[in-house]
PyMOL CGO cylinders between C-alpha atoms (Angstrom):
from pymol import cmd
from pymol.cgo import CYLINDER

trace = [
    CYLINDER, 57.89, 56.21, 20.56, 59.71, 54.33, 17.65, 0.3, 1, 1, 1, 1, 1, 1,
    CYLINDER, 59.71, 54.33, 17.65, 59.77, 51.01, 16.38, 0.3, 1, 1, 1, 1, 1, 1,
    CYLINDER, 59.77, 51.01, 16.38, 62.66, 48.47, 17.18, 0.3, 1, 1, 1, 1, 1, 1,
    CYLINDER, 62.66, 48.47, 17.18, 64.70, 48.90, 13.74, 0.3, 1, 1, 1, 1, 1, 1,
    CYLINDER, 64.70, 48.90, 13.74, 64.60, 52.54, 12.28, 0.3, 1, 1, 1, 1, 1, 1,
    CYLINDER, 64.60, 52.54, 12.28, 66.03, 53.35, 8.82, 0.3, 1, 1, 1, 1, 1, 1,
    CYLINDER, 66.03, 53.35, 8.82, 66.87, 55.95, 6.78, 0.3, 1, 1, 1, 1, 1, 1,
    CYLINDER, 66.87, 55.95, 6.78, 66.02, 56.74, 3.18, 0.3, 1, 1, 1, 1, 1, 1,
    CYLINDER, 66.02, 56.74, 3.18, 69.48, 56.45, 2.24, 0.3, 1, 1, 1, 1, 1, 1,
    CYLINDER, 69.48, 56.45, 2.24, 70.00, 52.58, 4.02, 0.3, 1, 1, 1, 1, 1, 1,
    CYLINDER, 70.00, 52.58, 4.02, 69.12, 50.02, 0.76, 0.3, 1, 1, 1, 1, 1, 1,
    CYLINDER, 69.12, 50.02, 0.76, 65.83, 48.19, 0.16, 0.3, 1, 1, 1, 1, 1, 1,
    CYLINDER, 65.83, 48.19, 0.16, 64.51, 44.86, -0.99, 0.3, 1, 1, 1, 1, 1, 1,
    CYLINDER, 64.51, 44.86, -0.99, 62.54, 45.90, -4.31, 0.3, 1, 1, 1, 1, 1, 1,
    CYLINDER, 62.54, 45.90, -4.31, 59.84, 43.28, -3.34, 0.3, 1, 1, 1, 1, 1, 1,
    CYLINDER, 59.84, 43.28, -3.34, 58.76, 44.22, 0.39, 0.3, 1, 1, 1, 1, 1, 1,
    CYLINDER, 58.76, 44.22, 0.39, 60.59, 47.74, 0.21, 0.3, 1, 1, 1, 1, 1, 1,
    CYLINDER, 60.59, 47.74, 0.21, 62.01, 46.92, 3.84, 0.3, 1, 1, 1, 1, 1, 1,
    CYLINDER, 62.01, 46.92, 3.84, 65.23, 46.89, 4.94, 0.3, 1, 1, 1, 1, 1, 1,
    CYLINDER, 65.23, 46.89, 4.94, 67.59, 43.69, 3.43, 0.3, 1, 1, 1, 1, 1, 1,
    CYLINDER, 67.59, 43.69, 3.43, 67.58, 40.97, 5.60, 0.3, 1, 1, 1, 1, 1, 1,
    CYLINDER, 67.58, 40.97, 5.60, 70.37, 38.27, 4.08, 0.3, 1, 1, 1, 1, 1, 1,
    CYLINDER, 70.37, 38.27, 4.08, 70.29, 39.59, 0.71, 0.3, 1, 1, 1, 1, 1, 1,
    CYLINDER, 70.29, 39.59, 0.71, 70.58, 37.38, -2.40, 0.3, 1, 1, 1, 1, 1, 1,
    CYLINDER, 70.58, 37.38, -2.40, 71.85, 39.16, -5.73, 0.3, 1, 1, 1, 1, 1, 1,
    CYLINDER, 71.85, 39.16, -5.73, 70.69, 37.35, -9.01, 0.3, 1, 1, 1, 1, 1, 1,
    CYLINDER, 70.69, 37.35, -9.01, 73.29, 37.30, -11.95, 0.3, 1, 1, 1, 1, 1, 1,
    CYLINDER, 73.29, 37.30, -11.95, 71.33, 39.92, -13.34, 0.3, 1, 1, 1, 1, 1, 1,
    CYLINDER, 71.33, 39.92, -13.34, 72.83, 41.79, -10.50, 0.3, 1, 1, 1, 1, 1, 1,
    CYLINDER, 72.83, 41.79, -10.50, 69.38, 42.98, -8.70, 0.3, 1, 1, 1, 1, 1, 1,
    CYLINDER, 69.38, 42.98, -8.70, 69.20, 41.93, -5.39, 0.3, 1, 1, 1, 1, 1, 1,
    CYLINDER, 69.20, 41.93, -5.39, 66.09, 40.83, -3.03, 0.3, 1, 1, 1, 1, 1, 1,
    CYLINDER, 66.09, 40.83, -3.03, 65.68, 39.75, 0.47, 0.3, 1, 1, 1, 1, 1, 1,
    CYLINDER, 65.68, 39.75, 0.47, 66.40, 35.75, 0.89, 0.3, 1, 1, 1, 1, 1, 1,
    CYLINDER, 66.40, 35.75, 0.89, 62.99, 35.28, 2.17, 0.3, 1, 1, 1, 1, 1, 1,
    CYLINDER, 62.99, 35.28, 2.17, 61.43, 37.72, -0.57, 0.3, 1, 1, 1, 1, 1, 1,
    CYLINDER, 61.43, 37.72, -0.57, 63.16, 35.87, -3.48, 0.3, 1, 1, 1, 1, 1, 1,
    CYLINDER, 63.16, 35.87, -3.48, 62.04, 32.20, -1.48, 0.3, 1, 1, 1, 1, 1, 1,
    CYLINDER, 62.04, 32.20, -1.48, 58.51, 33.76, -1.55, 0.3, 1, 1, 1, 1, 1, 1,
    CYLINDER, 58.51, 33.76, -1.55, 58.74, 35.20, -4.62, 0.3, 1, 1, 1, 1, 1, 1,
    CYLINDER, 58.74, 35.20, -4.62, 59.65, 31.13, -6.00, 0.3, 1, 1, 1, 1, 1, 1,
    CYLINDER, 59.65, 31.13, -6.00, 57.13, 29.26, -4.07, 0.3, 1, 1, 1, 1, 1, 1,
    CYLINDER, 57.13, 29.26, -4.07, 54.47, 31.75, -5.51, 0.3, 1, 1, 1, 1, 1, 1,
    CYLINDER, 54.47, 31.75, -5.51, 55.26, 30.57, -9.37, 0.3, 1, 1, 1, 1, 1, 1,
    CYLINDER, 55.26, 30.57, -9.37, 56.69, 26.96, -8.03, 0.3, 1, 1, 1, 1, 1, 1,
    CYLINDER, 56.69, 26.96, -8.03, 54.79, 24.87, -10.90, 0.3, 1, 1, 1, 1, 1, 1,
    CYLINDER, 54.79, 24.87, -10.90, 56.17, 27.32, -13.71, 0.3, 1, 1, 1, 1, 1, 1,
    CYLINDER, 56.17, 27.32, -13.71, 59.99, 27.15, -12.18, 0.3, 1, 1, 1, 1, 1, 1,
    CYLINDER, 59.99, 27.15, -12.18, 59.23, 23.52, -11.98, 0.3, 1, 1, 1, 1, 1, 1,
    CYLINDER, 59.23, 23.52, -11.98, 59.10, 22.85, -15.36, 0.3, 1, 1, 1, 1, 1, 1,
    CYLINDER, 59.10, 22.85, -15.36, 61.56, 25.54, -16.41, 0.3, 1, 1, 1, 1, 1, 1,
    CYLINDER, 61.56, 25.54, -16.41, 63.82, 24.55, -13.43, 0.3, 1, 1, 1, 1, 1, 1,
    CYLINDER, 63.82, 24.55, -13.43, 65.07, 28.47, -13.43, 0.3, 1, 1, 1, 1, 1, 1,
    CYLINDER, 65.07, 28.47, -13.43, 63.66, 31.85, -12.44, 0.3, 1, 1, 1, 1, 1, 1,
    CYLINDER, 63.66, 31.85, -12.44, 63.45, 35.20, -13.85, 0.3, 1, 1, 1, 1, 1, 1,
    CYLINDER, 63.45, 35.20, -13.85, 64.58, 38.42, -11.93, 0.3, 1, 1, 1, 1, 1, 1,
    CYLINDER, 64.58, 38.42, -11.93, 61.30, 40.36, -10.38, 0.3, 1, 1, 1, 1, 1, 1,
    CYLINDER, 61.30, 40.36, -10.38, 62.30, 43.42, -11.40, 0.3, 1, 1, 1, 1, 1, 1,
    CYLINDER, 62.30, 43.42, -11.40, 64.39, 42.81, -14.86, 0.3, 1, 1, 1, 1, 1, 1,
    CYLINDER, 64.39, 42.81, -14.86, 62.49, 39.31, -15.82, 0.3, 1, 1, 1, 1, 1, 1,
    CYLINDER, 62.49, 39.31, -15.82, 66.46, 37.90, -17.18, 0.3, 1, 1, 1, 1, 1, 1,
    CYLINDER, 66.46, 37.90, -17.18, 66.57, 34.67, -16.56, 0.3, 1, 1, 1, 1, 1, 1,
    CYLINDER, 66.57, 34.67, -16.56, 68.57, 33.61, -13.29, 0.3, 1, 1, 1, 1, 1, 1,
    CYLINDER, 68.57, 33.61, -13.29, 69.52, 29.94, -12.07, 0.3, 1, 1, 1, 1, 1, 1,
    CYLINDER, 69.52, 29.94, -12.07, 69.53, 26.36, -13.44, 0.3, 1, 1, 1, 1, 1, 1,
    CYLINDER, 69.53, 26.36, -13.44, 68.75, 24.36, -11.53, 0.3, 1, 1, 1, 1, 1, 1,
    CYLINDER, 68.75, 24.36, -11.53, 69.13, 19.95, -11.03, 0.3, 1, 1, 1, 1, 1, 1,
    CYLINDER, 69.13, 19.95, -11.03, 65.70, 18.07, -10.73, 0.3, 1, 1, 1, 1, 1, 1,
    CYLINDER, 65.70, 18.07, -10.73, 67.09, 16.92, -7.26, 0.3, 1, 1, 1, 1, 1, 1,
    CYLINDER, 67.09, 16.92, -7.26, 67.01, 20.42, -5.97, 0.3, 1, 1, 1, 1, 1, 1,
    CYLINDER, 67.01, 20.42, -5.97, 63.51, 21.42, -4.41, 0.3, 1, 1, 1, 1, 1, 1,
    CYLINDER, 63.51, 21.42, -4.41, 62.15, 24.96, -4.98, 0.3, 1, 1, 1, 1, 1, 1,
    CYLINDER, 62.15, 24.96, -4.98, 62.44, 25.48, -1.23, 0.3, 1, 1, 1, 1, 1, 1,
    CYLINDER, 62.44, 25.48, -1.23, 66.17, 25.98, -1.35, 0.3, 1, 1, 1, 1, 1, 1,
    CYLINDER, 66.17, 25.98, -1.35, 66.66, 28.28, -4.39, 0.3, 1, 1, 1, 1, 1, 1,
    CYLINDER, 66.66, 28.28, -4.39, 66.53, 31.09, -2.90, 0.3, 1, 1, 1, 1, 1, 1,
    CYLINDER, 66.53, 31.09, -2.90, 69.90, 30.09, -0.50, 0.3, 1, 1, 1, 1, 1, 1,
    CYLINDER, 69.90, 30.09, -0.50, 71.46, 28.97, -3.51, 0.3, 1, 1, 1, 1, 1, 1,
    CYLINDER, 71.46, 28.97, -3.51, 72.30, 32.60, -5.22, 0.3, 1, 1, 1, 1, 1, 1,
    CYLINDER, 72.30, 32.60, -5.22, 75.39, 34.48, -3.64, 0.3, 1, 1, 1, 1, 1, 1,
    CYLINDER, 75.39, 34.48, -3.64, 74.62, 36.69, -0.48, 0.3, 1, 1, 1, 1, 1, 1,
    CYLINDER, 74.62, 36.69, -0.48, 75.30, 40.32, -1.37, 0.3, 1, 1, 1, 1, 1, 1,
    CYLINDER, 75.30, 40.32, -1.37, 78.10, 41.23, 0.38, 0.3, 1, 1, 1, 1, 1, 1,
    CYLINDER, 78.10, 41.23, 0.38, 78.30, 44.80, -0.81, 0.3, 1, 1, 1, 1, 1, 1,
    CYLINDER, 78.30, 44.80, -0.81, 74.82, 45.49, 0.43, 0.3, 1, 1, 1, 1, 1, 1,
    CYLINDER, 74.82, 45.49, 0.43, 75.41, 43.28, 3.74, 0.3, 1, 1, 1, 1, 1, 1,
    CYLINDER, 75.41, 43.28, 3.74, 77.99, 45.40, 4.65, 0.3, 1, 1, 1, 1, 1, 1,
    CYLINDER, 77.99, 45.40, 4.65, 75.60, 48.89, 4.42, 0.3, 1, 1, 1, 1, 1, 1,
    CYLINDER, 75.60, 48.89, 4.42, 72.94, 47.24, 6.63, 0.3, 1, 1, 1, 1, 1, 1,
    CYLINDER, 72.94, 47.24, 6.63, 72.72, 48.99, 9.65, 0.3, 1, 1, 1, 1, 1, 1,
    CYLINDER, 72.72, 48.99, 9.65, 72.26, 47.12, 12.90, 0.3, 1, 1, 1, 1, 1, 1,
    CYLINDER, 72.26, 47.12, 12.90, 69.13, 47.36, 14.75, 0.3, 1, 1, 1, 1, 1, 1,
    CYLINDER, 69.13, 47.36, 14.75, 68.86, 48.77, 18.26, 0.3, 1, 1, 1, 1, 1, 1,
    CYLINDER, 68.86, 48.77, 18.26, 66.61, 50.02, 20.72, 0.3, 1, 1, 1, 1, 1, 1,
    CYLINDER, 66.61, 50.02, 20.72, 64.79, 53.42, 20.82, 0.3, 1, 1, 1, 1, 1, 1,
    CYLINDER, 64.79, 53.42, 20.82, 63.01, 53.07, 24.59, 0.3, 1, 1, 1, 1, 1, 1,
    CYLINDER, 63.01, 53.07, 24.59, 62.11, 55.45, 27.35, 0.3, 1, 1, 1, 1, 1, 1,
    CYLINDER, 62.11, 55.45, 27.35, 61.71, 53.99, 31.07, 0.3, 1, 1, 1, 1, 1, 1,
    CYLINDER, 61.71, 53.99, 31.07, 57.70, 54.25, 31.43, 0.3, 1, 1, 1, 1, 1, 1,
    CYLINDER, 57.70, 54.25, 31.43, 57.95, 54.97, 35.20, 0.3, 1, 1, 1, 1, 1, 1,
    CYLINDER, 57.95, 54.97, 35.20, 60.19, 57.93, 34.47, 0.3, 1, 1, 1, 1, 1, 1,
    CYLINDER, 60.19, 57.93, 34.47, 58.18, 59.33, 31.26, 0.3, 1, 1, 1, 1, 1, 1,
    CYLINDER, 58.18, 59.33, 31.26, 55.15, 59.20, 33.52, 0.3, 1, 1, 1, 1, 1, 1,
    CYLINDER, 55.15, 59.20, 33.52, 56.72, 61.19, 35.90, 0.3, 1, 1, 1, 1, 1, 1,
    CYLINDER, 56.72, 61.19, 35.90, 57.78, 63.97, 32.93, 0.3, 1, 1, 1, 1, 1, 1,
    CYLINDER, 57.78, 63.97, 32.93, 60.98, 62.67, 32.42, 0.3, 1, 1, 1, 1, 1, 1,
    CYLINDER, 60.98, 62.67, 32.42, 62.64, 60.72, 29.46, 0.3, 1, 1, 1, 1, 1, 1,
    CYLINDER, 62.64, 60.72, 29.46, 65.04, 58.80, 30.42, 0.3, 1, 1, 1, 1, 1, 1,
    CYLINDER, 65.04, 58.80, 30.42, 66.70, 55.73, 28.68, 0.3, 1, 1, 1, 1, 1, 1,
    CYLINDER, 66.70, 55.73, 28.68, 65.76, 52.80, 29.16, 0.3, 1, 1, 1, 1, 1, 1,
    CYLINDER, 65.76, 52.80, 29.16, 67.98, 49.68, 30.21, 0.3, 1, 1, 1, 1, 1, 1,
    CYLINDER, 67.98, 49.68, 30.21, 65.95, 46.54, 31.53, 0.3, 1, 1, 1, 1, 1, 1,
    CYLINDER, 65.95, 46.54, 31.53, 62.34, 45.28, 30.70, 0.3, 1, 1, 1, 1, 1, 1,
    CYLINDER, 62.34, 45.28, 30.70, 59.95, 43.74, 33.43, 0.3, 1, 1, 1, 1, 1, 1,
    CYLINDER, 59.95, 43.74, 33.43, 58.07, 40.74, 31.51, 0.3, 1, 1, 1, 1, 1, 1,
    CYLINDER, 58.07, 40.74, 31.51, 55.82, 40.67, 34.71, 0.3, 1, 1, 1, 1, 1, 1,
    CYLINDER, 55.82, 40.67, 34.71, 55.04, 44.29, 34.68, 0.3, 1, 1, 1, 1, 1, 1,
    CYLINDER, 55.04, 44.29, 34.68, 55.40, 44.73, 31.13, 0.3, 1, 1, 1, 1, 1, 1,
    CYLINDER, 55.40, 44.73, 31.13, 57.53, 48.34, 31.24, 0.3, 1, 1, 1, 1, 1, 1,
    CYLINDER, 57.53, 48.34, 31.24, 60.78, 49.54, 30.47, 0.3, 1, 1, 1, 1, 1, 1,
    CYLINDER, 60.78, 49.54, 30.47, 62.80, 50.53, 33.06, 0.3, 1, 1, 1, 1, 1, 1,
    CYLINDER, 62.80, 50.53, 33.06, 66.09, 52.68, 33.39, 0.3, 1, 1, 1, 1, 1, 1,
    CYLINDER, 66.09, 52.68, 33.39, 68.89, 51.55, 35.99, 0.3, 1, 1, 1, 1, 1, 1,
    CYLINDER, 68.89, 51.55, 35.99, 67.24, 53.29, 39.08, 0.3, 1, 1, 1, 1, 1, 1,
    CYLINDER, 67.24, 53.29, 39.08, 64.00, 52.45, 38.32, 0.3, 1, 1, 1, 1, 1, 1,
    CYLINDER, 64.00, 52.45, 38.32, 65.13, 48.36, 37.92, 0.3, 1, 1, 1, 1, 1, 1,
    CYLINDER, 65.13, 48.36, 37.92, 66.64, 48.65, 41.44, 0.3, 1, 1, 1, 1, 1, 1,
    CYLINDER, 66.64, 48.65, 41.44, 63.97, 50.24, 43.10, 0.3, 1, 1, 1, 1, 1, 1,
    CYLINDER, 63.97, 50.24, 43.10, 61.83, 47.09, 41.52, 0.3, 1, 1, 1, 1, 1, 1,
    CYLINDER, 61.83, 47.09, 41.52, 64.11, 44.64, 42.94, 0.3, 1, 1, 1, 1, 1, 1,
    CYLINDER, 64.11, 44.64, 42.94, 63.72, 46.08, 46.15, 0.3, 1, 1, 1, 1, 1, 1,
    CYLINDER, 63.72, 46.08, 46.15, 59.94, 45.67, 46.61, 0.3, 1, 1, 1, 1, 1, 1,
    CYLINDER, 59.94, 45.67, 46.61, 58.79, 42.52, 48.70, 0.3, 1, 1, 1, 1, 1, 1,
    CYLINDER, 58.79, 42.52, 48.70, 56.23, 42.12, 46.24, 0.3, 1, 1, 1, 1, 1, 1,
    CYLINDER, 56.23, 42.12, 46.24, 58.23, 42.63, 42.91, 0.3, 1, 1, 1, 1, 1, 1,
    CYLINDER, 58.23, 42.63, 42.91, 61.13, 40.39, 44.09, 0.3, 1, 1, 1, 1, 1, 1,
    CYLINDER, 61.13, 40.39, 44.09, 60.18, 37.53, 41.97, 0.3, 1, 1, 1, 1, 1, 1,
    CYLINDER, 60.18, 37.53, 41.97, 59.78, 39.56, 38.65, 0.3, 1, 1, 1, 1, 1, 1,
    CYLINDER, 59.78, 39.56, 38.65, 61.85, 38.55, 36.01, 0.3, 1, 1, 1, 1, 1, 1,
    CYLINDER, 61.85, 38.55, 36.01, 63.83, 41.81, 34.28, 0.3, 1, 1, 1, 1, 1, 1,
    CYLINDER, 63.83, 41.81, 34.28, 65.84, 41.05, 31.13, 0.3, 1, 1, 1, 1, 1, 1,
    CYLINDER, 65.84, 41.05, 31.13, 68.50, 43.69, 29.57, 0.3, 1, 1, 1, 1, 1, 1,
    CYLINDER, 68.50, 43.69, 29.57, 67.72, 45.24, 26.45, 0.3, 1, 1, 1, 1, 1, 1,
    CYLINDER, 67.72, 45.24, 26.45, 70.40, 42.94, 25.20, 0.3, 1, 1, 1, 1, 1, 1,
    CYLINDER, 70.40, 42.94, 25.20, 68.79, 39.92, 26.49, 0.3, 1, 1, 1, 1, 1, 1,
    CYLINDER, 68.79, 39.92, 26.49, 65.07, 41.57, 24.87, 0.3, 1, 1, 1, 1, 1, 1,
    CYLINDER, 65.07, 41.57, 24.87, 67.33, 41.75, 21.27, 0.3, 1, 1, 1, 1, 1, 1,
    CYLINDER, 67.33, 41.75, 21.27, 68.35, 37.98, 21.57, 0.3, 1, 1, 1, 1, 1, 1,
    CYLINDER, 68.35, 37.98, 21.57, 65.58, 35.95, 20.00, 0.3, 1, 1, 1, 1, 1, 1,
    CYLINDER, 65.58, 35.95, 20.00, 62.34, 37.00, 18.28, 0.3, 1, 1, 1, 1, 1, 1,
    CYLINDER, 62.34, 37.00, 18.28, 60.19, 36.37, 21.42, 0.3, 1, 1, 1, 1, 1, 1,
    CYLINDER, 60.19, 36.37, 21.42, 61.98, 38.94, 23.02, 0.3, 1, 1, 1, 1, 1, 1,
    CYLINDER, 61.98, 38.94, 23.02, 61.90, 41.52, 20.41, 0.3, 1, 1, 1, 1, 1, 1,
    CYLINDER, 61.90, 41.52, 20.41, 58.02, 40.93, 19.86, 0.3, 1, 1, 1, 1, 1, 1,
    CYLINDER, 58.02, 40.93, 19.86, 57.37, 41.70, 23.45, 0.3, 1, 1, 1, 1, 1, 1,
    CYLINDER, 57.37, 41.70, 23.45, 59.28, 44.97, 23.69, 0.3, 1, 1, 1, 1, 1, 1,
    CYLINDER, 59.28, 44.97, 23.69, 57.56, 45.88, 20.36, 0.3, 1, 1, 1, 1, 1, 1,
    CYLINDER, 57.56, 45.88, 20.36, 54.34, 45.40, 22.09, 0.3, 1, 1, 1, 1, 1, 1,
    CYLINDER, 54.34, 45.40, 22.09, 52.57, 48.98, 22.62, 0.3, 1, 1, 1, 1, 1, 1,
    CYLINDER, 52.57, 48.98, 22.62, 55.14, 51.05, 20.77, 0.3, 1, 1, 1, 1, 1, 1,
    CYLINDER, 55.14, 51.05, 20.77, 53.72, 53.29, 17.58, 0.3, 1, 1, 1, 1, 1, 1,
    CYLINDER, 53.72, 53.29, 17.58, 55.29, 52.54, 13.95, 0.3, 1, 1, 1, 1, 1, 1,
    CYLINDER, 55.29, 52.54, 13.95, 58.03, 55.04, 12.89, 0.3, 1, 1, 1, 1, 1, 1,
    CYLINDER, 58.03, 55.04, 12.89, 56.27, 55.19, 9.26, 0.3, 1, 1, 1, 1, 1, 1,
    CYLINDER, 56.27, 55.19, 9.26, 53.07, 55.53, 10.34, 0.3, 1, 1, 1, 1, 1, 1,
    CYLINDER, 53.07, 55.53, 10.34, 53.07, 57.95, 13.69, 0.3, 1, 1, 1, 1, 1, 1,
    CYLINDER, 53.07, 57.95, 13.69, 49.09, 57.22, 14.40, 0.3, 1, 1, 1, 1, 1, 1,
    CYLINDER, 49.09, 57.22, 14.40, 49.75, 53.32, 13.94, 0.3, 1, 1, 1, 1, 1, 1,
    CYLINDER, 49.75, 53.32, 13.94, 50.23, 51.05, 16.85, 0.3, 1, 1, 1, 1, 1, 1,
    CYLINDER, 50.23, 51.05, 16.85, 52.57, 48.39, 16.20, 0.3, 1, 1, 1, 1, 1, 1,
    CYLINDER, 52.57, 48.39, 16.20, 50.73, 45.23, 15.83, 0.3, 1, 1, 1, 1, 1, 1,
    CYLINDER, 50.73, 45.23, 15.83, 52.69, 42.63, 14.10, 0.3, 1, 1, 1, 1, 1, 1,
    CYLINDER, 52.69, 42.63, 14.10, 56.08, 40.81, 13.89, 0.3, 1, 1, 1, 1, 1, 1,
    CYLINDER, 56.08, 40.81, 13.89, 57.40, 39.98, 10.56, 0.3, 1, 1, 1, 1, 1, 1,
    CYLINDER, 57.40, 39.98, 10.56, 60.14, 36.91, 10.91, 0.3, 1, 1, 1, 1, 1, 1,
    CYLINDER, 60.14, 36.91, 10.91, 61.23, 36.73, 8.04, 0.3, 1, 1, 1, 1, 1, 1,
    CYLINDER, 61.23, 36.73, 8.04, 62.51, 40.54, 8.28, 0.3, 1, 1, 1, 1, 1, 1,
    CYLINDER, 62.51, 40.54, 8.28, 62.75, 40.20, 11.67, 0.3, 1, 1, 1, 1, 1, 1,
    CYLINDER, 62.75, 40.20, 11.67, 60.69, 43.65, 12.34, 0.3, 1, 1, 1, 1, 1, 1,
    CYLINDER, 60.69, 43.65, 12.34, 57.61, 44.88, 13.71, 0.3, 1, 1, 1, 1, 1, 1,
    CYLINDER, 57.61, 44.88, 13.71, 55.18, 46.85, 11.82, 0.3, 1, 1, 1, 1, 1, 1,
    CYLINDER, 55.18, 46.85, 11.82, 51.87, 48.24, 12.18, 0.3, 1, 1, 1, 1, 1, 1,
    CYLINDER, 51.87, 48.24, 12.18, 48.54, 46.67, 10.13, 0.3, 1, 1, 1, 1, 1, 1,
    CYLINDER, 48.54, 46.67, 10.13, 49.30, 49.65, 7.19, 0.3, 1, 1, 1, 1, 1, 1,
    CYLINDER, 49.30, 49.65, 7.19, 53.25, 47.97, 6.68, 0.3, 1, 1, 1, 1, 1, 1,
    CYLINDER, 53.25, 47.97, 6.68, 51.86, 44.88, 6.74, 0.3, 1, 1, 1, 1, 1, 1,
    CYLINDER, 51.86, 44.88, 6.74, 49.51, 45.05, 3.89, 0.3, 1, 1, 1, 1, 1, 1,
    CYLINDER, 49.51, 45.05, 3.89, 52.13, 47.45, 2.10, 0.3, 1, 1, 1, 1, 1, 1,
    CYLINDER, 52.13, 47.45, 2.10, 55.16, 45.49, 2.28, 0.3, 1, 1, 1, 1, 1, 1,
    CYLINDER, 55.16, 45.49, 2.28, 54.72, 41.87, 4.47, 0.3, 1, 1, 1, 1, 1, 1,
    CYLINDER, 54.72, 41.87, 4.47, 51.08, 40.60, 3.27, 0.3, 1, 1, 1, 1, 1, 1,
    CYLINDER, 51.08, 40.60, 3.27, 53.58, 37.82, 1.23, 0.3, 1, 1, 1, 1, 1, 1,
    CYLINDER, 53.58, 37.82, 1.23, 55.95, 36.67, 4.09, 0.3, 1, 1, 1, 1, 1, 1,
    CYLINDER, 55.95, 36.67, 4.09, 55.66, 33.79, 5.05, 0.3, 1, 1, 1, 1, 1, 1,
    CYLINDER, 55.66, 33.79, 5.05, 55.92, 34.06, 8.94, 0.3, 1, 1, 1, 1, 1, 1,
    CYLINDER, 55.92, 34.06, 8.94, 54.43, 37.11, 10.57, 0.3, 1, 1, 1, 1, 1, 1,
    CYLINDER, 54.43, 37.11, 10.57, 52.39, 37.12, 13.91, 0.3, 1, 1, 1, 1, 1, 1,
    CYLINDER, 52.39, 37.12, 13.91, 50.28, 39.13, 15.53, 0.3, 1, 1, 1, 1, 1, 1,
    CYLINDER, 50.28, 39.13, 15.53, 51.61, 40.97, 18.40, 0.3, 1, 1, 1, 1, 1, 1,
    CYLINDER, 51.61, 40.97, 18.40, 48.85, 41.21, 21.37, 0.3, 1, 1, 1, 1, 1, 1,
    CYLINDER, 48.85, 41.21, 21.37, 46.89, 37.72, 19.89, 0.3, 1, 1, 1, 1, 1, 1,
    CYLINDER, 46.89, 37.72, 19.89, 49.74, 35.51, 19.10, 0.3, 1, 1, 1, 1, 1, 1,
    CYLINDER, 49.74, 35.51, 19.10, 52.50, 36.37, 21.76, 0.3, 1, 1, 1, 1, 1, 1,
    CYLINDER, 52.50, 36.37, 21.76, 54.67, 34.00, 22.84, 0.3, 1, 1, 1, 1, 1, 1,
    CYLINDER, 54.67, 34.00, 22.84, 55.88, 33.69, 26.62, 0.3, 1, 1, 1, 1, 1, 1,
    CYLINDER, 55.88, 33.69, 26.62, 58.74, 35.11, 27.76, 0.3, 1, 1, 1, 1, 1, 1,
    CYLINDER, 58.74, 35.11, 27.76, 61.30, 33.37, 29.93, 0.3, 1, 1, 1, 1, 1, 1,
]
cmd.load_cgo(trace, "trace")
């Protein structure tokens, strides 16, 4: 199985969590960093850019931004130009499921709806034959484009599938602020510094 977003080694990374850019900021020293990277990258060294009321760049150390005493720390980050260069090149992220009731038959078929009752992915056939059942009338199946429309979603489809990185790795958390899941080995690699990731199985919000 494979994780929600895939990438390539050619697609460009954030030099701080070397993960895909998500709303990417570039500094006048022209490096660029993930919004949420550069943000975290502030609030860890907030009482130094207090004083100095600027940053330097991660990776070059220039100096970037000036900034008014009447502008918190907390919205830096947004201040710097988005990328649009790099925007552009980010790929968009899709789905990479099987239907479980078909791939436990020996088949691999794509998959098209979810079941939050049941908990599976299910192809077109397989969805109708649910509907069908007196019992499973009441389920609730969402689209894979539904699944893709809010974080909640996206964290239960992620639920049980094995990182792309790491092929032995379950994937056990949900970074927000890169809005990706990842295994424990990408989290302490490249996400121990966001600022919102949950835990998959222990903190797993409802779906509705």
């Amino acid at each position: 199985m494979a994780t929600i977003i895939t990438h390539t080694e050619d697609e460009p990374t954030c030099p701080i969590c070397m993960g895909l850019f998500n709303v990417p900021r570039q500094l006048p020293c022209a490096h660029t960093f993930c919004q949420s990277c550069l943000q975290s990258y502030i609030t860890s060294k907030a009482i130094e850019h207090e004083n100095k009321r600027c940053i330097e760049c991660p990776v070059c150390r220039k100096t970037a931004g000036h900034f008014t005493e009447n502008k918190p720390t907390s919205e830096w980050a947004s201040s710097f130009p988005v990328d649009t260069v790099i925007q552009c090149m980010i790929p968009k992220s899709k789905v990479d499921r099987v239907c479980d009731a078909c791939t436990a038959e020996g088949s691999s078929v794509t998959a098209t709806g979810f079941c939050v009752v049941c908990e599976e992915a299910m192809c077109d056939d397989c969805a109708k034959f649910h509907r069908k059942q007196k019992m499973l009338k009441s389920h609730s199946i969402l689209t894979m484009a539904e699944l893709l429309s809010n974080p909640q979603n996206m964290m239960k489809l992620a639920e049980g599938f094995t990182c792309l990185d790491h092929e032995d790795e379950k994937l056990n958390f949900y970074c927000n602020d890169h809005k990706i899941a990842c295994c424990g080995i990408c989290y302490f690699d490249s996400h121990n510094t966001c600022s919102k990731v949950r835990k998959l199985k222990e903190d797993l919000p409802a779906v509705t």
